[in-house]
One Martini backbone bead per residue (centre of mass of N, CA, C, O) as a GRO file, in nm:
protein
  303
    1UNK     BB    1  -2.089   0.420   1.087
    2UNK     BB    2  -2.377   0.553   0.941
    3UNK     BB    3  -2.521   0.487   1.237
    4UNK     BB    4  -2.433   0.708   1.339
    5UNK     BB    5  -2.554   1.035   1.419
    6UNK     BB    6  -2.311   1.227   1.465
    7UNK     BB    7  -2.165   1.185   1.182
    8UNK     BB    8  -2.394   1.214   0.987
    9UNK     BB    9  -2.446   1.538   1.129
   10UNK     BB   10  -2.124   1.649   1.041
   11UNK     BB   11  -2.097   1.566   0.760
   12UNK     BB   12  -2.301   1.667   0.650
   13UNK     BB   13  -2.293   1.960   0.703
   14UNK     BB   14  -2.023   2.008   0.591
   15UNK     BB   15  -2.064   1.955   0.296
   16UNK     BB   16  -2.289   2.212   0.295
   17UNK     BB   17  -2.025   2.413   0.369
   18UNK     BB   18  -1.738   2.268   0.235
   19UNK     BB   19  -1.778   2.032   0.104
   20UNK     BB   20  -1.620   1.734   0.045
   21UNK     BB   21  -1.445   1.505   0.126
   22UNK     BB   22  -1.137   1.339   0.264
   23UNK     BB   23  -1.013   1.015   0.252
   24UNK     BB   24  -0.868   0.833   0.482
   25UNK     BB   25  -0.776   0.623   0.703
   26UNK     BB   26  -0.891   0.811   0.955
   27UNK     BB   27  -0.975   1.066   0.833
   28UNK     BB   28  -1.169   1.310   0.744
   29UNK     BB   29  -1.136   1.616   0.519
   30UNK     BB   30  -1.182   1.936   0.570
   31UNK     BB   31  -1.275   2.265   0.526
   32UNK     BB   32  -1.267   2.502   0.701
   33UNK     BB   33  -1.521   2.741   0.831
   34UNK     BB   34  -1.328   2.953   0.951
   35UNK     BB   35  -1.033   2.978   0.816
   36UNK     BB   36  -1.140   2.862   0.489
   37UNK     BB   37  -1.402   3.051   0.379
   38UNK     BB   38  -1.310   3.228   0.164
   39UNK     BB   39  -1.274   3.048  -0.182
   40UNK     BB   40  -0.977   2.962  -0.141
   41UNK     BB   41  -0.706   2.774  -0.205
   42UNK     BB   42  -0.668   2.440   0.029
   43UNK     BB   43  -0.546   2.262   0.299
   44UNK     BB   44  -0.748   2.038   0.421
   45UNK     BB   45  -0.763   2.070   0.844
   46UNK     BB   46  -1.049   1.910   0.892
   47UNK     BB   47  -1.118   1.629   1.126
   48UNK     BB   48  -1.286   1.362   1.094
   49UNK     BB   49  -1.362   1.120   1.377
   50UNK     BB   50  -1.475   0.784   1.529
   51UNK     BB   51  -1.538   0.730   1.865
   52UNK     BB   52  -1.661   0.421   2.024
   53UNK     BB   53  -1.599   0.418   2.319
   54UNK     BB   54  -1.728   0.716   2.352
   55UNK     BB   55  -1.977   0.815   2.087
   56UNK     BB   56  -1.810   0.988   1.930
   57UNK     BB   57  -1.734   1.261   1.761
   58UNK     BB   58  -1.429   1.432   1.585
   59UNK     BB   59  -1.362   1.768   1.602
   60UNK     BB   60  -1.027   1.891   1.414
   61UNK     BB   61  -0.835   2.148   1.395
   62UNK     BB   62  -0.496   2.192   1.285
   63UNK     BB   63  -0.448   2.500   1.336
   64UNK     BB   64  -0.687   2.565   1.594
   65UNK     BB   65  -0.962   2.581   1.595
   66UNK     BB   66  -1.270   2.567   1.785
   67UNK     BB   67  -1.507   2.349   1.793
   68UNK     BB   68  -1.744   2.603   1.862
   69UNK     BB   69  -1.712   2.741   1.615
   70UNK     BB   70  -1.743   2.506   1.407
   71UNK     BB   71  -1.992   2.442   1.502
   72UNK     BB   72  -2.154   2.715   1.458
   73UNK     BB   73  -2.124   2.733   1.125
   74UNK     BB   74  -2.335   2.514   1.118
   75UNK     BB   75  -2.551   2.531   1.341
   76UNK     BB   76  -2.440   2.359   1.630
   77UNK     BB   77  -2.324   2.156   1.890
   78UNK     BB   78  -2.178   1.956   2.091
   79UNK     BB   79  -2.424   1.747   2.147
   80UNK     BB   80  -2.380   1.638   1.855
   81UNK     BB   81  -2.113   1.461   1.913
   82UNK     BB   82  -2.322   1.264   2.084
   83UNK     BB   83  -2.473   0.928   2.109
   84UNK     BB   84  -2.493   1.015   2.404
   85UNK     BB   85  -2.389   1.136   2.670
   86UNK     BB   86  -2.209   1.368   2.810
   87UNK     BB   87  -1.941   1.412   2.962
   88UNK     BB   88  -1.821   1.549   3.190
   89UNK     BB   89  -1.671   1.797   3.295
   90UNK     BB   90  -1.373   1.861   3.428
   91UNK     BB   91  -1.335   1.952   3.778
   92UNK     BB   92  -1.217   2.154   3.984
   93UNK     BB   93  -1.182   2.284   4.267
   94UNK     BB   94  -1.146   2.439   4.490
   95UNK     BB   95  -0.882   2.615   4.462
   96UNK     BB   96  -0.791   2.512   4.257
   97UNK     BB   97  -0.610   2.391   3.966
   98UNK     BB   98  -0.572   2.442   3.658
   99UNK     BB   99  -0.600   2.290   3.343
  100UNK     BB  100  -0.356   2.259   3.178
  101UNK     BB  101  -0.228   2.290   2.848
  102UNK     BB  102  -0.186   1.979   2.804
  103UNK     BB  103  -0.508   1.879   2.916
  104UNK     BB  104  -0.638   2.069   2.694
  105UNK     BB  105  -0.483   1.925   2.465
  106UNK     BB  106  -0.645   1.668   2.477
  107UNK     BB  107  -0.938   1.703   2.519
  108UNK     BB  108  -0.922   1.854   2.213
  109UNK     BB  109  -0.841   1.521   2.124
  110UNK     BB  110  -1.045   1.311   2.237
  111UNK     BB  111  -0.910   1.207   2.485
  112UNK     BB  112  -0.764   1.079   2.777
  113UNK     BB  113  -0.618   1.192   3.066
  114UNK     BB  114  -0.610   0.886   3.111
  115UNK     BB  115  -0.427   0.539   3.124
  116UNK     BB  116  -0.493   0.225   3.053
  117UNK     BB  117  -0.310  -0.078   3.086
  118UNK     BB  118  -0.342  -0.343   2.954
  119UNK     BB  119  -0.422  -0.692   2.990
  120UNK     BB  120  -0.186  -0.958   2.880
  121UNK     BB  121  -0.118  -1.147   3.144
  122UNK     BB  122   0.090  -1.366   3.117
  123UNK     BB  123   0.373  -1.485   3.092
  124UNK     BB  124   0.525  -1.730   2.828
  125UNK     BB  125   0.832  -1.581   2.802
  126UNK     BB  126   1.127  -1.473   2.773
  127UNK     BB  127   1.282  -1.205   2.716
  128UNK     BB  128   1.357  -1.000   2.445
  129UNK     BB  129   1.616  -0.850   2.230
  130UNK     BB  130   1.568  -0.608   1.991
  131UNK     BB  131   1.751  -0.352   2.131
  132UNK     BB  132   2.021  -0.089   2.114
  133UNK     BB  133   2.058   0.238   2.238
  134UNK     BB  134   2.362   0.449   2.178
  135UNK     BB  135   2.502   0.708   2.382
  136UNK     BB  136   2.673   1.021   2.322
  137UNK     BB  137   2.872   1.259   2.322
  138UNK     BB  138   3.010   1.518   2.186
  139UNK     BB  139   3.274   1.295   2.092
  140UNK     BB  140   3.182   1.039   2.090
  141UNK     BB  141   3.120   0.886   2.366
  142UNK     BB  142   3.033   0.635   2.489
  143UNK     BB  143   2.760   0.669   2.807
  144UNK     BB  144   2.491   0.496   2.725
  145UNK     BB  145   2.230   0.216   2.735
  146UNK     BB  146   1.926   0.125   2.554
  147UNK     BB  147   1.749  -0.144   2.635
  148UNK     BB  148   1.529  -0.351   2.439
  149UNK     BB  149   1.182  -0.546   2.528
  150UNK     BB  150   1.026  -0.874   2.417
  151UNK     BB  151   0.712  -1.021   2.579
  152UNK     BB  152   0.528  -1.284   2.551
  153UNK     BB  153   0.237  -1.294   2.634
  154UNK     BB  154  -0.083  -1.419   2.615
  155UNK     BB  155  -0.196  -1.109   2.509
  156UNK     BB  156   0.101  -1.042   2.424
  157UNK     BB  157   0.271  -0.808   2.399
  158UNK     BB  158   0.585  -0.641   2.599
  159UNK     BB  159   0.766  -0.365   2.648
  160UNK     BB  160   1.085  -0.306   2.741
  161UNK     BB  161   1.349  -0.150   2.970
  162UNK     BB  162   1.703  -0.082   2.995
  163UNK     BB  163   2.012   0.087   3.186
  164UNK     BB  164   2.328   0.147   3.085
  165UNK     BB  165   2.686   0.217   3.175
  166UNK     BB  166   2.977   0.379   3.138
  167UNK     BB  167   3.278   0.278   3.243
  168UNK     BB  168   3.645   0.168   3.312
  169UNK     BB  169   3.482  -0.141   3.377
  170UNK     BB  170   3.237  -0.070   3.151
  171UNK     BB  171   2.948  -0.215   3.245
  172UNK     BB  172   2.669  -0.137   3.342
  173UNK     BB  173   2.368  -0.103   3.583
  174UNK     BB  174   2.215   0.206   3.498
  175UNK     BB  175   2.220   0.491   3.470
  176UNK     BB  176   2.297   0.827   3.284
  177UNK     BB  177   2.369   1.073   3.142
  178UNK     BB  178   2.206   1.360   3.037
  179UNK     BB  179   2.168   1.300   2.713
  180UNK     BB  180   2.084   1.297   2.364
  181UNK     BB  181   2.029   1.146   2.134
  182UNK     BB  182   2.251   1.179   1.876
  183UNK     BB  183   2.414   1.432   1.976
  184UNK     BB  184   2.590   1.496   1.759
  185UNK     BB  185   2.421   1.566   1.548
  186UNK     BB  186   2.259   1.818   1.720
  187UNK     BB  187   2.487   1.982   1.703
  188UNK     BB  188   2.525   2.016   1.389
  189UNK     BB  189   2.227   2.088   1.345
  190UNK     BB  190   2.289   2.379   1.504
  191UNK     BB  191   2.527   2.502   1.347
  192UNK     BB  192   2.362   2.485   1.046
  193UNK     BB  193   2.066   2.511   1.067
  194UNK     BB  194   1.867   2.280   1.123
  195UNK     BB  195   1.641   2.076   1.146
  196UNK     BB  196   1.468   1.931   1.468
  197UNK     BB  197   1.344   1.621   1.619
  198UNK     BB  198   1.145   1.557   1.903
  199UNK     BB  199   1.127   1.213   2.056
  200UNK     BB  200   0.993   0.973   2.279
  201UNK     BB  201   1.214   0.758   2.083
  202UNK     BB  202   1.445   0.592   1.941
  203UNK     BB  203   1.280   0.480   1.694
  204UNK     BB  204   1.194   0.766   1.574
  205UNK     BB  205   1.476   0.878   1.567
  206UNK     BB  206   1.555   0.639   1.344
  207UNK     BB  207   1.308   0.715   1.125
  208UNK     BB  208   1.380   0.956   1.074
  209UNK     BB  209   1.654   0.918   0.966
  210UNK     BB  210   1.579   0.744   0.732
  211UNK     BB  211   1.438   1.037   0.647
  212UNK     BB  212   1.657   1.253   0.645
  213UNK     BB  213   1.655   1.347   0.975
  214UNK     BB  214   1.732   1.530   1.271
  215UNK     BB  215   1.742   1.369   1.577
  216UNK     BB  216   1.581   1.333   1.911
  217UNK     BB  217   1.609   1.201   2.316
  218UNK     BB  218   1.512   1.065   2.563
  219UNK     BB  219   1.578   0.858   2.827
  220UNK     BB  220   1.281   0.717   2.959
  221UNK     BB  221   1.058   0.878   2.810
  222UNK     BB  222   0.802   1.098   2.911
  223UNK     BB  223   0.946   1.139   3.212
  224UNK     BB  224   1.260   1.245   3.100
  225UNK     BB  225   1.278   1.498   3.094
  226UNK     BB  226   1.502   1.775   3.052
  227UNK     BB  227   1.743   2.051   3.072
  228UNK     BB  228   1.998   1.919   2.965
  229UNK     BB  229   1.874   1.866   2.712
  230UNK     BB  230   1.788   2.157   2.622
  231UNK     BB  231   2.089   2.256   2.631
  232UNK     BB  232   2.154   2.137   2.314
  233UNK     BB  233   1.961   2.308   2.150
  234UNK     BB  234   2.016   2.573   2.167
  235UNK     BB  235   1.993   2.782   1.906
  236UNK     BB  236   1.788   2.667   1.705
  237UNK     BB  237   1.629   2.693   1.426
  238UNK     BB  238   1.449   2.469   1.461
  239UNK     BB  239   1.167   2.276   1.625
  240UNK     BB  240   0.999   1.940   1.647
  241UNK     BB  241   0.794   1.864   1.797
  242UNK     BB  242   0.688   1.463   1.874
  243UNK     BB  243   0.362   1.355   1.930
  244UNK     BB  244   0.216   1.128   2.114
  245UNK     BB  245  -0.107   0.971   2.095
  246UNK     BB  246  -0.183   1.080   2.391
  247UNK     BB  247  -0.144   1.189   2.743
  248UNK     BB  248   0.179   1.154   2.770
  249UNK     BB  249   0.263   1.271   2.473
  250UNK     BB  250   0.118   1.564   2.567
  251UNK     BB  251   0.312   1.617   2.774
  252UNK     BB  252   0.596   1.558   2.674
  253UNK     BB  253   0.587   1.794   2.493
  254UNK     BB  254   0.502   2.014   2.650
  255UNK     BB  255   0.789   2.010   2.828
  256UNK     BB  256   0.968   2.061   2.590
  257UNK     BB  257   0.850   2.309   2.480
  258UNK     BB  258   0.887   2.484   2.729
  259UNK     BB  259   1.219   2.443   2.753
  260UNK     BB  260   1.202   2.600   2.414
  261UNK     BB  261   1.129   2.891   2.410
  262UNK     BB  262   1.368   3.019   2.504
  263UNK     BB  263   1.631   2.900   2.275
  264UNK     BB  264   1.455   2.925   1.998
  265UNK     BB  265   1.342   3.036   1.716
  266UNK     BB  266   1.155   2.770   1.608
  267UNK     BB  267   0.837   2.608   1.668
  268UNK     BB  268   0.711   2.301   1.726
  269UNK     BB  269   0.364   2.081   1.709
  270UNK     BB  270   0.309   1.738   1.675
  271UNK     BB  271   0.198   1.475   1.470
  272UNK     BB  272   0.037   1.218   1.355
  273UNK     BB  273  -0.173   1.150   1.087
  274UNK     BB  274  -0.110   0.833   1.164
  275UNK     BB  275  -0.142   0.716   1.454
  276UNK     BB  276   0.090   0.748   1.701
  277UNK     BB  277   0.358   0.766   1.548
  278UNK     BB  278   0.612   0.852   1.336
  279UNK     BB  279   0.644   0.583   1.243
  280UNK     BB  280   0.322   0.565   1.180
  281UNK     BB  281   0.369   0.760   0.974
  282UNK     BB  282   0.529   0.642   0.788
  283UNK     BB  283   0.432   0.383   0.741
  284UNK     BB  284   0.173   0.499   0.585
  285UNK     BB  285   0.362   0.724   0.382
  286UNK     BB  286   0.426   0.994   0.523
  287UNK     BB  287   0.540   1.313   0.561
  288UNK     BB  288   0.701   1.564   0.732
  289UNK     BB  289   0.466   1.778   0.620
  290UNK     BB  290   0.202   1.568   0.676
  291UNK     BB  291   0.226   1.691   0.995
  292UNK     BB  292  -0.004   1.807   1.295
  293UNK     BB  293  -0.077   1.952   1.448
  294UNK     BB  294  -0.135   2.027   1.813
  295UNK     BB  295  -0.369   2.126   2.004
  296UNK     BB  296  -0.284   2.402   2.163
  297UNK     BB  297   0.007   2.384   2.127
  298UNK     BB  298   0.079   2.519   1.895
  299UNK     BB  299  -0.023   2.761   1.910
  300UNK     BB  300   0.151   2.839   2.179
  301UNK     BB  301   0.451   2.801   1.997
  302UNK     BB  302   0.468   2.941   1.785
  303UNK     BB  303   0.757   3.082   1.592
   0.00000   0.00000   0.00000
């Protein structure tokens, strides 16, 4: 990485005007130069990480500083951040619509907009069931079941999903009512004013309770977010949704903080401090105060 040109000269930069920096597994931590430069003491919150595919240095304030400001602060400009020529910046076209509040905090998570799915090449041996998460009504009634599911290919494992809905007549195939994953648990956590997590998908919200947490989420991934889930919600104390580190994952974000907004009293936009998701949060040793705001969104709904 030291050969990188612009990695060395925004760490330099940092270095001189911030103090020495803190390596984590992921990313080196400075103080931002913009909001933490009174002289006082500080949990230091801006992020320098290279993404080589890219040929760009990644700087970001988990408070939510812009990078135009903290690079003024260095001396610096945006073209420092990039190894490479800079990608052109997305263009509406003419009358079209402005770039979502989504998309720009992607855009400053230095992701990309679009997502392309590897190619992992034929499967090589049948779906293998690993998991299977049952939704409950508020009297705690099964009402429907996500199975999940991991298939060989010959390069590397594929998760995949099917779900299935419980009638008179037993289990069957297809969806079930709109209903949030561990929903009795949400209401009483709604009731005594705890704090709620939600999350993209059931493993995280199983890795949540195991560290003592109440979570949900919702069937169906990261499109499937619906104003009945966030119904189950309405009342709460605290709301944290936990955006997967991708574009999906800050859509899915993006959509449930919107559903929540008028709704709950305090809400927060976080993410994993390493890794892509809450799961990969715990892996790493990281605790849920660990967790990150997640750029463009946090400032936005933070209440």
């Amino acid at each position: 990485m030291g050969s990188q040109g612009s990695w060395e000269t925004i760490n330099r930069a940092l270095s001189q005007v911030s103090g020495p920096g803190r390596r984590g597994s992921e990313w080196i931590t400075y103080l931002c130069p913009v909001h933490e430069a009174d002289g006082r003491r500080h949990r230091p919150s801006l992020g320098v990480v290279y993404n080589p595919q890219r040929q760009r240095t990644v700087v970001r304030c988990f408070a939510g500083c812009p990078d135009v400001e903290v690079l003024a602060r260095l001396g610096l400009g945006v073209r420092d951040l990039f190894d490479g020529p800079p990608p052109e910046r997305p263009r509406r076209a003419a009358n079209g619509p402005e770039l979502t509040l989504a998309d720009r905090a992607i855009l400053a998570a230095g992701l990309t907009l679009s997502m392309h799915k590897p190619d992992f090449g034929p499967p090589i041996r049948k779906p293998r069931q690993v998991a299977a998460y049952l939704y409950r009504d508020a009297a705690g009634h099964a009402v429907g079941c996500v199975v999940r599911l991991r298939t060989l290919h010959r390069q590397g494992y594929v998760k995949s999903f099917y779900q299935l809905r419980r009638t008179e007549n037993g289990w069957e195939n297809g969806g079930f009512a709109r209903v949030p994953y561990q929903l009795p648990e949400v209401i009483e956590a709604v009731r005594d004013g705890r704090d709620i997590y939600v999350c993209e998908g059931e493993a995280d919200v199983l890795a949540a309770r195991h560290a003592g947490l109440t979570a949900t989420c919702n069937a169906g991934g990261a499109n499937a977010w619906h104003a009945e889930h966030a119904e189950w919600l309405s009342g709460a104390r605290r709301v944290w949704v936990v955006a997967d580190r991708d574009a999906a994952g800050y859509r899915h974000a993006a959509k449930v903080a919107e559903s929540l907004a008028d709704s709950v009293r305090h809400l927060r936009v976080v993410e994993a401090r390493d890794g892509n998701d809450l799961t990969d949060h715990f892996n790493a040793g990281h605790h849920p105060p660990d967790l990150l705001p997640v750029p463009v969104l946090d400032p936005h709904y933070t209440r």
